[in-house]
C-alpha positions as CSV (number, residue, x, y, z in Angstrom):
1,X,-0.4,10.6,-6.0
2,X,-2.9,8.1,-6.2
3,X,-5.0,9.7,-3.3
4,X,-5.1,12.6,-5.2
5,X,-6.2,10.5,-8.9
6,X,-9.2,9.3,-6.3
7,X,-9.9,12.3,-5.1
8,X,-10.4,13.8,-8.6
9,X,-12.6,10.9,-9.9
10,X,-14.8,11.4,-6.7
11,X,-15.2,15.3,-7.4
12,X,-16.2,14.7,-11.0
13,X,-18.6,12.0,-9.9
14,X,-19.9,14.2,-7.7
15,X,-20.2,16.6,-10.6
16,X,-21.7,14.4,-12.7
17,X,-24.8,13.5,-10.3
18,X,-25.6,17.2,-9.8
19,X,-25.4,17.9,-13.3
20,X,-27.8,14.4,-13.9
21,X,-30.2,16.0,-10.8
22,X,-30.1,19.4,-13.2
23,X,-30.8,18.2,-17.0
24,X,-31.9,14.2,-16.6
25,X,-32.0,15.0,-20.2
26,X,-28.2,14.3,-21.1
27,X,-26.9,11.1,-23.0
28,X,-24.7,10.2,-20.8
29,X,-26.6,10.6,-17.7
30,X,-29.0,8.5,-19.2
31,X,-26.2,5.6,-19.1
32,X,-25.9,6.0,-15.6
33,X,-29.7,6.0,-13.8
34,X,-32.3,4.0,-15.9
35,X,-35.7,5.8,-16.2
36,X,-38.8,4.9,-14.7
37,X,-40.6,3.0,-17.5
38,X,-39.3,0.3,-19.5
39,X,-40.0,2.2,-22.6
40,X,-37.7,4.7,-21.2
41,X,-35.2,2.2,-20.6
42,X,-34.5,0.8,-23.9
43,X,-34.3,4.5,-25.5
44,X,-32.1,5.7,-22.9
45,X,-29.7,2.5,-23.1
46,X,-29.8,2.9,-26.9
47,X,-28.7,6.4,-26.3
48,X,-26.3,5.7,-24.1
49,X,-24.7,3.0,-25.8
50,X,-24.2,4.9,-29.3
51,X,-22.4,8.5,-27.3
52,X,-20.1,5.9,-25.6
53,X,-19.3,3.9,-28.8
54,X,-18.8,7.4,-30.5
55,X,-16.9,8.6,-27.4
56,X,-14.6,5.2,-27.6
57,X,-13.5,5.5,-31.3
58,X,-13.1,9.4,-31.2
59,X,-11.2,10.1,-27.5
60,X,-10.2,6.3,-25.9
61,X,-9.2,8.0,-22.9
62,X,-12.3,10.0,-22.6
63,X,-14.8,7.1,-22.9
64,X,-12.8,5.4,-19.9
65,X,-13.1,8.4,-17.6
66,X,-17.0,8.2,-18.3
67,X,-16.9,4.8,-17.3
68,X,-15.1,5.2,-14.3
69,X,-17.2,8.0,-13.8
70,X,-20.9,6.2,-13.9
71,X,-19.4,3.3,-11.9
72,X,-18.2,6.3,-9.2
73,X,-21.7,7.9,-9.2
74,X,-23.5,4.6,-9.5
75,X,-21.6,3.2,-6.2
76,X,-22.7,7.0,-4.5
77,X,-26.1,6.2,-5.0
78,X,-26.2,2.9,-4.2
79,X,-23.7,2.9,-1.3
80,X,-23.8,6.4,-0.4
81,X,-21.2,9.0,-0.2
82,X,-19.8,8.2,3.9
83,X,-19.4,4.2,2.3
84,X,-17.2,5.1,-0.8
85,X,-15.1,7.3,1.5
86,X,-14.5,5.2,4.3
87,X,-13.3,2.7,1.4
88,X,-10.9,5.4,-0.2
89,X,-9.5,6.2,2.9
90,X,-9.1,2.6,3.9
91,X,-7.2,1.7,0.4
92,X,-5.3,4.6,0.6
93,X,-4.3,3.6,4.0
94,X,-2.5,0.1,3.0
95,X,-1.3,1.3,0.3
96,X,0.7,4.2,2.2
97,X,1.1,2.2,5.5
98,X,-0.9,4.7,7.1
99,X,-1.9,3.5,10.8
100,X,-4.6,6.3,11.1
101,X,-6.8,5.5,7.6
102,X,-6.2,2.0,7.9
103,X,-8.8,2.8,10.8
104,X,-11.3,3.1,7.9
105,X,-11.5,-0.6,6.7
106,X,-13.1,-1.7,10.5
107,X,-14.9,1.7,11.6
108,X,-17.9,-0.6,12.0
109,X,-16.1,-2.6,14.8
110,X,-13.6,-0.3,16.2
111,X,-13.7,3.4,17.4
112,X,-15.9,5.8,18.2
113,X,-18.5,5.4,15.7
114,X,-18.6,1.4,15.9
115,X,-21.9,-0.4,16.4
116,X,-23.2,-0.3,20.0
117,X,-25.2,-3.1,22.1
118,X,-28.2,-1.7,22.0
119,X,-27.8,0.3,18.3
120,X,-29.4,3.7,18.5
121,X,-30.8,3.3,21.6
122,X,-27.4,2.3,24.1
123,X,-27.1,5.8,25.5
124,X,-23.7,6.8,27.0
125,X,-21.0,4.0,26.4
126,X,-18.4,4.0,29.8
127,X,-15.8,6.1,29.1
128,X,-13.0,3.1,29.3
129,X,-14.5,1.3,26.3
130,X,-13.2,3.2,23.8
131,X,-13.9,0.7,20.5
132,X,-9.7,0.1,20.6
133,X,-10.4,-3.7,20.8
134,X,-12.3,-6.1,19.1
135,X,-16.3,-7.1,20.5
136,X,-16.0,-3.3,22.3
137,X,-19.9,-2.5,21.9
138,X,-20.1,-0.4,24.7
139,X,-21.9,-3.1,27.6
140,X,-20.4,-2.9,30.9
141,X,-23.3,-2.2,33.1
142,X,-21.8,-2.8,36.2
143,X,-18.0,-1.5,35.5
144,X,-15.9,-5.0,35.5
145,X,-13.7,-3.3,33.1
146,X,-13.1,0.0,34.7
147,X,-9.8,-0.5,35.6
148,X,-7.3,-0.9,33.2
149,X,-5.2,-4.0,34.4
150,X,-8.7,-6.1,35.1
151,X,-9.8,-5.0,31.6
152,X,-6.6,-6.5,29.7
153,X,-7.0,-10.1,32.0
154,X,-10.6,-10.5,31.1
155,X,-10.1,-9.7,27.8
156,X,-7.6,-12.1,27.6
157,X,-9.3,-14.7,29.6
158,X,-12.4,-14.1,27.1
159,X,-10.6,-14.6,23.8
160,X,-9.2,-17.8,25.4
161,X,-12.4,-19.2,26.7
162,X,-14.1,-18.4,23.2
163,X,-11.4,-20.3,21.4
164,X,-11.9,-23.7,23.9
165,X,-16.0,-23.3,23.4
166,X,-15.2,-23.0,19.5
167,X,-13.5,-26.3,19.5
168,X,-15.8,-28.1,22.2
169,X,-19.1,-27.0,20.3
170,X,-17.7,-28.7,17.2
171,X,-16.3,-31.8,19.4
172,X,-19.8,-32.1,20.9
173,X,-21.8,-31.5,17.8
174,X,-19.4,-33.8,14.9
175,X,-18.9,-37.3,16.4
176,X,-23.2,-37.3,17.1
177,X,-23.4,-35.9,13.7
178,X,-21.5,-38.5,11.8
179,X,-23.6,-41.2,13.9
180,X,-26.6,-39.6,13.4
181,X,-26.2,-38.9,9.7
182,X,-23.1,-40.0,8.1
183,X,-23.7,-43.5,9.6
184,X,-20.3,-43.8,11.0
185,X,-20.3,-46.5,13.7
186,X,-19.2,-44.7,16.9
187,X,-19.5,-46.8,19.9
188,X,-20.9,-43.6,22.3
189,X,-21.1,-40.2,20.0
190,X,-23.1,-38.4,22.5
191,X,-20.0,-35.6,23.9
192,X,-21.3,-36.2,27.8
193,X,-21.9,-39.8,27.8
194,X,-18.4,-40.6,25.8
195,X,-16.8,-38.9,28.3
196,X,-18.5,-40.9,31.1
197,X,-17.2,-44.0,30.1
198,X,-13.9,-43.5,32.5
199,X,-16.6,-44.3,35.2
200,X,-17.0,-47.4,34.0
201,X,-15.3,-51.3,34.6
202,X,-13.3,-51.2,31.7
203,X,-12.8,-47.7,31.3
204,X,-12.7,-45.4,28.2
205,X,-10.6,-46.2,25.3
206,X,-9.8,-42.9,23.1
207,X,-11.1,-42.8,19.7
208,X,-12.5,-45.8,20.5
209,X,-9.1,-47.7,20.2
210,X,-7.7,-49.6,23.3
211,X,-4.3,-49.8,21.5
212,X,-4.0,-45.8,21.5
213,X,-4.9,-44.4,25.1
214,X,-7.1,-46.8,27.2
215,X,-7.6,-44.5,29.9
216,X,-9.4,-46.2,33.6
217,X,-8.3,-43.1,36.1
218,X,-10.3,-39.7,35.7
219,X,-7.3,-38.7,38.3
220,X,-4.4,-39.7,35.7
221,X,-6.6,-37.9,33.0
222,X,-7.3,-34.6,35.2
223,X,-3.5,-34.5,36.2
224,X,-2.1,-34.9,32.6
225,X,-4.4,-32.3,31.4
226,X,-3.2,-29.6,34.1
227,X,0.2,-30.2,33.3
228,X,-0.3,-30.3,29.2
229,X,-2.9,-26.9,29.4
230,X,-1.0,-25.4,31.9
231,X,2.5,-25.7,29.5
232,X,0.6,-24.6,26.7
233,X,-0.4,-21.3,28.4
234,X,2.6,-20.7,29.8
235,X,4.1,-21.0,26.6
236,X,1.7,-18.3,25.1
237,X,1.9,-16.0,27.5
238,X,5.6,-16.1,28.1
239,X,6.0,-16.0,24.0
240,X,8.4,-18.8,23.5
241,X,11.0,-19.1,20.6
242,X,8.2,-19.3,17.7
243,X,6.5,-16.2,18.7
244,X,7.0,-12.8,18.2
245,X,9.6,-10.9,20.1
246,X,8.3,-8.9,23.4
247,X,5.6,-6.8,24.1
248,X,3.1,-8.4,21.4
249,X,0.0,-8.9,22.6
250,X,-0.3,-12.5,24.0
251,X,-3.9,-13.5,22.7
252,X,-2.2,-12.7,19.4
253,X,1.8,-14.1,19.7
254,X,2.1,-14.5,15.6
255,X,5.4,-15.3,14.2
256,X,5.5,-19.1,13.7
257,X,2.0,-19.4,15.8
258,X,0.2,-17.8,12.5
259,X,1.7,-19.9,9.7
260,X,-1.0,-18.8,7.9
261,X,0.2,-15.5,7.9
262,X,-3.1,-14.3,8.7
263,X,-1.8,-11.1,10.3
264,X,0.3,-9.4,7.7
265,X,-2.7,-7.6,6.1
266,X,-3.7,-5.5,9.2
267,X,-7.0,-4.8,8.3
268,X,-7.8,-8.1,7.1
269,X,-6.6,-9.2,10.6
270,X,-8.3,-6.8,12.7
271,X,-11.9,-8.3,11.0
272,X,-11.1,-11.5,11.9
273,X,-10.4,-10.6,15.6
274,X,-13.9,-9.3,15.9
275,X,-15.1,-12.5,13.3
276,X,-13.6,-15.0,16.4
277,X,-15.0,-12.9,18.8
278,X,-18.1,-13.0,17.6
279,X,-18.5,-16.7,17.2
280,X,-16.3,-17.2,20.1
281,X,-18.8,-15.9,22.4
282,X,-21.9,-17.4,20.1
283,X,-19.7,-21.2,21.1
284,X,-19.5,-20.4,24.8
285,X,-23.2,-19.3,24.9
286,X,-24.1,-22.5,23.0
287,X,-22.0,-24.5,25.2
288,X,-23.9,-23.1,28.2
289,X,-27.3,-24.3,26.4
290,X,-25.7,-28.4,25.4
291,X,-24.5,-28.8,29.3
292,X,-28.6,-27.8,30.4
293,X,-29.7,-29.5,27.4
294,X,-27.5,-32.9,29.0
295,X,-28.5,-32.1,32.8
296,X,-32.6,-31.5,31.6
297,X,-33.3,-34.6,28.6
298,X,-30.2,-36.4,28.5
299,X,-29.5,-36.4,25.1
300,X,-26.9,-35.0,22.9
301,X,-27.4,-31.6,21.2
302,X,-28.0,-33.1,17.6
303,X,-30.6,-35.6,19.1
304,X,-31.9,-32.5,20.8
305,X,-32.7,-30.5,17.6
306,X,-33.4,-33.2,15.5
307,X,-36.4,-33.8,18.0
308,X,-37.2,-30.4,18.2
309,X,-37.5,-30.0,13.6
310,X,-39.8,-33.0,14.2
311,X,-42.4,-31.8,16.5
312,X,-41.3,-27.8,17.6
313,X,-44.9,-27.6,18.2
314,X,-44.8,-29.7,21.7
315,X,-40.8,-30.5,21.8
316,X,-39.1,-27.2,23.0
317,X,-38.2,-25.6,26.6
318,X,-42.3,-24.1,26.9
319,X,-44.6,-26.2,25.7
320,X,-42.6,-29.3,27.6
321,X,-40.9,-29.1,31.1
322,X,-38.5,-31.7,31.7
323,X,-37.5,-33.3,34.8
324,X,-33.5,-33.3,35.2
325,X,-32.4,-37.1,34.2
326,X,-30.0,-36.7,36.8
327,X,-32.0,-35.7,39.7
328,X,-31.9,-37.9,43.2
């Protein structure tokens, strides 16, 4: 019933720009697309302010239907007519649980018609990327995703990597942030050279504390961090008791892993798969530039640009070649 009510108001918005297009004369027309001149303006406002205040005390009903009505043709013109559908269908869809328009709300990311790499000039997308998964844009130049079973392991092995790189970017960026600008007295905030330290004689004491972890054996460290990633995983993959029953997706376990409860709106949830995509693979590429950034000037990231802001001009990877710190 209600996709019906919005199918009404669109036809009579629809109505009531061809009949503006026709007369550009009428009152309430006038309310709905200012003229040209500010002259114009003012009369047509004056206009259009007295019918609706005459409409309002005569027919209550009536003036609200011309509201709705100029909002409706308002949003046409300014959104266009593809936009306000796609955003009827996708309302309709949660409202009515309906899996196929609640396709709507992400046909930007997902299907078909989503964006491609390249926008209008990609050419033919492979026929196994089909826009059913979030980050599908079509690239896969050299077919590592043709088959099916390697396609649902890299994906997987993506998504993961994206959600480490998220967190390392931010370890490597905040300690040397608070140092640099906060003023917060960290003994080594630069990420590379903290993590040194277990080279060292007296080794590397976490958060700086020796009576927390005072670690002296990159072997203990490497071995404790198998077993505690490799349990983690295996706890994912395998769904454990917090997760949802069988067959859900693994990247995406839910139950008591999303306390949040950022799934239960399905379109909400399929944007922010493509939002951690996104900045998933923006952390990965950025942690691919802070490890040459560390092997080329041996400085942290923030040190890096804060150089950079202060001299771009002769600081930056043209105008000054580097020799590797760490070169024999």
């Amino acid at each position: 019933m209600n996709f019906v009510k919005v199918s009404v108001a669109l036809n009579i918005a629809l109505a009531a720009v061809l009949l503006f297009a026709a007369t550009r004369t009428s009152v309430v027309g006038s309310g709905i697309v200012a003229s040209r001149s500010s002259a114009n303006v003012k009369v047509a406002a004056r206009q259009s302010r007295a019918a609706l205040s005459a409409v309002r005390a005569m027919a209550p009903s009536k003036h609200n239907m011309l509201m709705k009505t100029g909002q409706l043709v308002n949003a046409l013109q300014a959104q266009g007519v593809t936009h306000i559908a796609q955003r009827v269908a996708c309302e309709h869809g949660q409202n009515t649980n309906n899996a196929i328009l609640k396709n709507a709300c992400n046909a930007e990311f997902y299907g078909p018609n989503r964006g491609k790499w390249l926008g209008p000039f990609t050419g033919e997308v492979p026929a196994y990327l089909t826009g059913e998964f979030p980050g599908d844009y079509g690239w896969d130049h050299i077919g590592l995703s043709a088959d099916p079973e390697t396609f649902k392991r890299y994906r997987e092995t993506e998504v993961i990597h994206a959600r480490f790189a998220m967190l390392g970017a931010l370890g490597c960026l905040f300690p040397e942030v608070l140092s640099k600008f906060g003023g917060v007295p960290i003994a080594e905030p630069v990420w590379f050279k903290a993590g040194a330290q277990i080279f060292s004689e007296g080794g590397l004491d976490y958060l700086g504390n020796p009576n927390l972890i005072h670690a002296q054996s990159i072997t203990a460290i490497l071995t404790f961090q198998v077993i505690l990633m490799g349990a983690s995983e295996a706890y994912r993959v395998n769904g454990g008791p917090l997760a949802k029953p069988e067959g859900s997706d693994p990247i995406y376990p839910g139950g008591a892993l999303d306390p949040l409860g950022l799934s239960k709106n399905e379109a909400n949830f399929a944007d922010l798969k493509v939002k951690e995509i996104k900045n998933g693979r923006l952390a990965m590429t950025a942690m691919l530039g802070f490890y040459v950034q560390a092997l080329v000037t041996g400085k942290g990231p923030v040190d890096n640009w804060a150089s950079h802001i202060a001299d771009p001009s002769n600081v930056n990877g043209f105008a000054q070649a580097y020799a590797t710190k760490f070169s024999l």
